[in-house]
N, C-alpha and C positions, 0 to 999 in steps of 0.2 A: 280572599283575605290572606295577606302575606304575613307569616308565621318567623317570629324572628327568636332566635335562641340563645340564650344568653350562659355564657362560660360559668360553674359556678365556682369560687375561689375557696380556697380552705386555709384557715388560717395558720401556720407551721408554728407549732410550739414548740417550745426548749425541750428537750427528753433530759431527764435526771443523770448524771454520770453515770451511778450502778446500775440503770437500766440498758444503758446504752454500752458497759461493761456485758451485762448478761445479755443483749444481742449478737455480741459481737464471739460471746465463749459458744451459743446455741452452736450458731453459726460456723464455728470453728470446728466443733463439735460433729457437725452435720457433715460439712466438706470431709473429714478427717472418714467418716465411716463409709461415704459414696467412693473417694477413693480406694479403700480399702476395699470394697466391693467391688471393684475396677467398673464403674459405671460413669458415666458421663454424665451433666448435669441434666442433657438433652434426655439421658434414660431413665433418673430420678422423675423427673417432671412427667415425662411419659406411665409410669407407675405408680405416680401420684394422682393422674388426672389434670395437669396445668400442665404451662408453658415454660422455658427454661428461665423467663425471666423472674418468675418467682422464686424459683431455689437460689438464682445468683442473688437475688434480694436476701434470700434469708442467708444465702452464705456472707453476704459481704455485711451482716449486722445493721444496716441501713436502716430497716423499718422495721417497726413490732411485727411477727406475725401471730398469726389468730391462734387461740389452742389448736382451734380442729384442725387447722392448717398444719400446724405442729405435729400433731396427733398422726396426721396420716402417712407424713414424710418417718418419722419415728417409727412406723409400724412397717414400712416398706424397707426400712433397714435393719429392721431386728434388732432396735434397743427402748430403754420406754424413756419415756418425754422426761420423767423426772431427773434421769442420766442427764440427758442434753440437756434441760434447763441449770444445771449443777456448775458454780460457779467456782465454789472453794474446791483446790487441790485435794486430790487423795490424802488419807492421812499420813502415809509414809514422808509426804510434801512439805506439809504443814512444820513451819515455823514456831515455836516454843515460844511463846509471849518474854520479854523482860520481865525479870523478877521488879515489884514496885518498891518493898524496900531491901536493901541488904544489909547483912549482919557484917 
């Protein structure tokens, strides 16, 4: 009996802008500490346990990844998840809203 295997398709949804914001600061985020660590992607991923194409994924904002995914890479750089998932500027950064009415 000839077993025949079929592809299975997924269907690609829109991602939200501010998610796709907060992938892309992780990710920013994540590059910014490996380099500073003077580590390669090849040696993040090695210290993670995966391959180098998942840290280029999560650096280049592309695809959601998983907490734990997150979790692990966070922990092999010595900062915690809540840092990297952190989207709004330090407060020094932070822009002072317009006043709504003036005197």
């Amino acid at each position: 009996m000839e077993r025949r295997y079929t592809r299975a398709t997924r269907k690609e949804t829109a991602v939200e802008p501010h998610l796709q914001a907060l992938f892309r600061s992780a990710g920013d985020q994540v590059r910014n500490c490996r380099q500073a660590m003077g580590l390669t992607q090849d040696d993040l991923a090695e210290r993670v346990g995966t391959v180098r194409a998942h840290i280029s994924v999560l650096e280049n904002g592309s695809k959601m990844p998983s907490l734990s995914f997150l979790a692990r890479v966070a922990w092999q750089l010595g900062v915690r998840v809540t840092i990297t998932l952190s989207t709004a500027p330090p407060d020094h950064q932070r822009k002072r809203p317009a006043p709504l009415m003036e005197r």
